[in-house]
C-alpha positions as CSV (number, residue, x, y, z in Angstrom):
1,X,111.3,121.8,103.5
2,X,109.0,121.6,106.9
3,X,112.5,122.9,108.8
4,X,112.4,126.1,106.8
5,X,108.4,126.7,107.5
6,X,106.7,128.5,110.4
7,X,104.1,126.1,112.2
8,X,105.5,123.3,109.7
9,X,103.0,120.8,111.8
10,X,100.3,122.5,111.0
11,X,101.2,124.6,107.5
12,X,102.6,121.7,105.5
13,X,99.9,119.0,105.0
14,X,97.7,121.5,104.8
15,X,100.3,123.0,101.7
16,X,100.3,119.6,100.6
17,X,96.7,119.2,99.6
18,X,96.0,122.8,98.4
19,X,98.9,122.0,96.3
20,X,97.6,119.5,94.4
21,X,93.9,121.5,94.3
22,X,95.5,123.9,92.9
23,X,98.5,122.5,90.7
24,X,95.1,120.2,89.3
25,X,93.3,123.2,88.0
26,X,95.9,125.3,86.6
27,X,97.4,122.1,84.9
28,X,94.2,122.0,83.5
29,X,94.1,125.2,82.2
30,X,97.7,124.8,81.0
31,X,97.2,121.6,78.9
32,X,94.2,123.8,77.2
33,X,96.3,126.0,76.3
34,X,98.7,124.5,75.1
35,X,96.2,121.9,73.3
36,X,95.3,124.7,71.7
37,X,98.7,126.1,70.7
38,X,100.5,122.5,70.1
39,X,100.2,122.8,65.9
40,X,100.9,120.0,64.2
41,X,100.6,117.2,67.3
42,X,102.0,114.1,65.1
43,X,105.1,116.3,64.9
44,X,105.2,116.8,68.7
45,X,103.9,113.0,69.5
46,X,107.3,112.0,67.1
47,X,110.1,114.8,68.8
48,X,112.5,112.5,70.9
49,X,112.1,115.0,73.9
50,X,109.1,117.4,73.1
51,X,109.5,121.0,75.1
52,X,106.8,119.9,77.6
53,X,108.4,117.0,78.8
54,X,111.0,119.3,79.2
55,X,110.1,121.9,81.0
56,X,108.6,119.5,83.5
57,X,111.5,116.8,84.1
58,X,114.1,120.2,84.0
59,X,112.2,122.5,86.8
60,X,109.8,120.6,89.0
61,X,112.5,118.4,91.0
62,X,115.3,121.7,91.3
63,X,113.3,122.6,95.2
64,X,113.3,119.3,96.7
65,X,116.1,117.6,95.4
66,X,118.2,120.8,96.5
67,X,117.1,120.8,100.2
68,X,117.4,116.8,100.1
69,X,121.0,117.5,99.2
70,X,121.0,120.1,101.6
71,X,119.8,118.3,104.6
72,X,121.8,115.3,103.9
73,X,125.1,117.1,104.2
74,X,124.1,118.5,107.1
75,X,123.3,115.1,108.9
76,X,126.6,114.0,107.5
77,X,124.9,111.8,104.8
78,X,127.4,114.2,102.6
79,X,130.6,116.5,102.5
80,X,129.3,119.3,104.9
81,X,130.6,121.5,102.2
82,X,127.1,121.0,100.9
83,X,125.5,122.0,103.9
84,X,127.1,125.8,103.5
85,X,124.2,128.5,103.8
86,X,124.5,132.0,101.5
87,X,125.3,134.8,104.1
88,X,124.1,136.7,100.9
89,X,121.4,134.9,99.5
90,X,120.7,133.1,102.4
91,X,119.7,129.5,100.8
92,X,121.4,126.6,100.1
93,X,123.3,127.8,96.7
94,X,125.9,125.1,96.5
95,X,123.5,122.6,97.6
96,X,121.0,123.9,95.0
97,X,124.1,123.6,92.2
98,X,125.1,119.9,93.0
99,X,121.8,118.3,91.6
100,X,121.9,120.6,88.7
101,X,124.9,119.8,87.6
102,X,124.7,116.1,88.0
103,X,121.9,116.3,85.8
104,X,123.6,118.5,83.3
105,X,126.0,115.2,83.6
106,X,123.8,112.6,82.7
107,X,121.9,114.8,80.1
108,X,125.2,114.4,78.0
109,X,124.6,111.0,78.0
110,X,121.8,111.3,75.3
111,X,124.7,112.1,72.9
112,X,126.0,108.3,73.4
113,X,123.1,106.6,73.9
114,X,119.4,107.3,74.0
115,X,118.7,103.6,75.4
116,X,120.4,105.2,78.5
117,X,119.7,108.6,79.0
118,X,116.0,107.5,78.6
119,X,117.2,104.4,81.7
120,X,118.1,107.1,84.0
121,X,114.6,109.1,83.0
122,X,112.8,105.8,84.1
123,X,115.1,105.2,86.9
124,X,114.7,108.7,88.5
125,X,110.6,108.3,88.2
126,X,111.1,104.3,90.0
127,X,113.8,105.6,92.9
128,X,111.2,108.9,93.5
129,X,108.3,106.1,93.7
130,X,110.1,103.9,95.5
131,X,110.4,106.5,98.6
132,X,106.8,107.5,98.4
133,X,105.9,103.5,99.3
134,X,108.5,103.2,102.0
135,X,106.9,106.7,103.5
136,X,103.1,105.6,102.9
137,X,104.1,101.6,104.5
138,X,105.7,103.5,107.2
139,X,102.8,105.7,108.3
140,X,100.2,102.5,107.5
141,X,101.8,100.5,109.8
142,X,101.4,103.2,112.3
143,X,98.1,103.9,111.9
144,X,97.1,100.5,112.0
145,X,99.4,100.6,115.3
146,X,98.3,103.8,116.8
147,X,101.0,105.2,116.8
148,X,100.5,108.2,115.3
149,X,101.1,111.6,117.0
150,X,98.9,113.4,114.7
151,X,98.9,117.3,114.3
152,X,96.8,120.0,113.4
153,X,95.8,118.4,110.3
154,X,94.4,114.6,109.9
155,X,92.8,112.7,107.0
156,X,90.7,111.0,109.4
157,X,89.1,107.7,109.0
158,X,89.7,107.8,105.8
159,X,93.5,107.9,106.3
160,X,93.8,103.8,105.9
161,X,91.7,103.6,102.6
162,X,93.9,106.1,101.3
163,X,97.3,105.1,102.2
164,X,96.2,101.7,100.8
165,X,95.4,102.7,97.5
166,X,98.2,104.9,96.8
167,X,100.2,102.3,98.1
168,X,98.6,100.3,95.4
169,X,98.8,102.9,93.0
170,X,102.6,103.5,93.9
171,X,103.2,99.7,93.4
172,X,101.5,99.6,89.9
173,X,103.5,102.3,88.7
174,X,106.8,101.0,90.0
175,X,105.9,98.2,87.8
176,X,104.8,100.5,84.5
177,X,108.5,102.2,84.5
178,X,110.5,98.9,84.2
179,X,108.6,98.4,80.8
180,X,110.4,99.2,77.3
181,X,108.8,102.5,75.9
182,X,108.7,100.8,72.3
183,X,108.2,97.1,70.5
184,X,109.9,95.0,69.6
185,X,112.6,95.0,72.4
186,X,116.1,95.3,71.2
187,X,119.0,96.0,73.4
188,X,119.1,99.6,71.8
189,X,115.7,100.5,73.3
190,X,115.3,98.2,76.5
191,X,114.5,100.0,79.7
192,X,117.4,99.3,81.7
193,X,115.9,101.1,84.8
194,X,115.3,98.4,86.9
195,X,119.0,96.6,86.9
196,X,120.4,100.2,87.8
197,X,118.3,100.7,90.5
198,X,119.1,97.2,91.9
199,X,122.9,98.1,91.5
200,X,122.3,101.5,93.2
201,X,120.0,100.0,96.2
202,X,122.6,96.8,96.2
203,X,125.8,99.4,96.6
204,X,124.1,101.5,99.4
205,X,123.4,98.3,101.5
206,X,127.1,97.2,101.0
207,X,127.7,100.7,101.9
208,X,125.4,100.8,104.6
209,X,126.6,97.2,106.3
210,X,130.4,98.2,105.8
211,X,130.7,101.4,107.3
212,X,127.7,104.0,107.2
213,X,125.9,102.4,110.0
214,X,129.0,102.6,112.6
215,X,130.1,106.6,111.6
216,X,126.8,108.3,110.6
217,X,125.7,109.8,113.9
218,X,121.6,109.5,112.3
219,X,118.9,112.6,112.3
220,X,119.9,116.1,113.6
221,X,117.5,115.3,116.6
222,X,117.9,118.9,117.5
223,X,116.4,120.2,114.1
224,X,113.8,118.3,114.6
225,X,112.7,119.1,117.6
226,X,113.0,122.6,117.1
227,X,110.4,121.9,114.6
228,X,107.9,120.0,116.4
229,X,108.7,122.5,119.3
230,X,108.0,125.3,116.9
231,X,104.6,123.6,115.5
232,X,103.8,123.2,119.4
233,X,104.3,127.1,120.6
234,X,102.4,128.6,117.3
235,X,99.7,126.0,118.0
236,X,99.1,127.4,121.2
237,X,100.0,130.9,120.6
């Protein structure tokens, strides 16, 4: 998303923590509300899928996992048919559609099986948590390194502490979605989320090693730069 923001150096860590600041007390206010509202809560604590749970798993990803799809058709990761920008609308509408209906997919898979739609529930949390630790170990190690080019916004010296204990954090809950969500385990209700995500990471490597590595040209460098270059000018300006 920092390629489609002005000053993206500057303006998205910045959006990052007011985000959560704010998301943390309106979610407060939310969950009064609907404390308040819920009625009978053994009812709700029993529903399979209760509405909130919903609402949450069905909205919040749409943004990013669009402009994931988006950017990784445009770097070739993907058809470029994905990459196609609305002369109308202009965003990403086909991009936008993809992840939605590959969801709508897999939803359908609660009709067969709830052992395995509630897997890919697990799985989506693990894979989601599993590229928050990859980008928090990437920027410890540079830290520790110096080897960050930092911007207009830095956590400081307490940058280290922080990116250790959500890396900590991260780990423990990568951990907490492989468990079963009830006892005793049967092969009806055992969390199959780890053994996909090993067959998933396990196919991209073979994928990777056989022939993404000798055709995928990498990063638009040039989007990137523009960026930074960007960040740089309204930094100055």
């Amino acid at each position: 998303m920092s390629e489609e923001v002005r000053q993206a150096r500057h303006a998205v860590p910045r959006a990052m923590f007011w985000t959560i600041v704010l998301n943390g007390i309106f979610a407060y206010a939310i969950i009064l509300a609907m404390l308040f509202c819920l009625g009978d809560m053994d009812a709700a604590l029993s529903a399979d899928f209760p509405i909130i749970e919903i609402l949450t798993q069905a909205t919040a990803p749409i943004a990013s996992a669009s402009r994931l799809t988006w950017a990784w058709a445009r770097d070739g990761g993907l058809p470029a048919w994905f990459a196609h920008i609305s002369a109308q609308h202009r965003i990403p509408v086909r991009s936008i559609w993809l992840p939605i209906l590959v969801v709508m997919c897999l939803a359908c898979l609660n009709i067969a099986s709830s052992a395995a739609f509630g897997a890919f529930i697990a799985l989506a949390s693990l894979a989601l948590f599993t590229s928050y630790a990859i980008a928090i170990g990437c920027m410890l190690r540079a830290r520790l390194r110096n080897e960050v080019q930092y911007g207009g916004w830095t956590l400081g010296r307490y940058g280290v502490p922080i990116n250790i204990f959500a890396l900590i954090y991260t780990g423990w809950m990568m951990v907490v979605f492989c468990f079963p969500q009830y006892l005793p385990v049967s092969g009806t209700n055992f969390n199959y989320a780890l053994p996909i995500f090993a067959f998933v990471v396990l196919l991209a490597l073979v994928h990777w090693f056989v022939r993404a590595r000798k055709h995928w040209p990498g990063l638009n460098e040039e989007v990137i730069d523009a960026v930074l270059a960007d960040s740089d000018r309204s930094a100055t300006d």
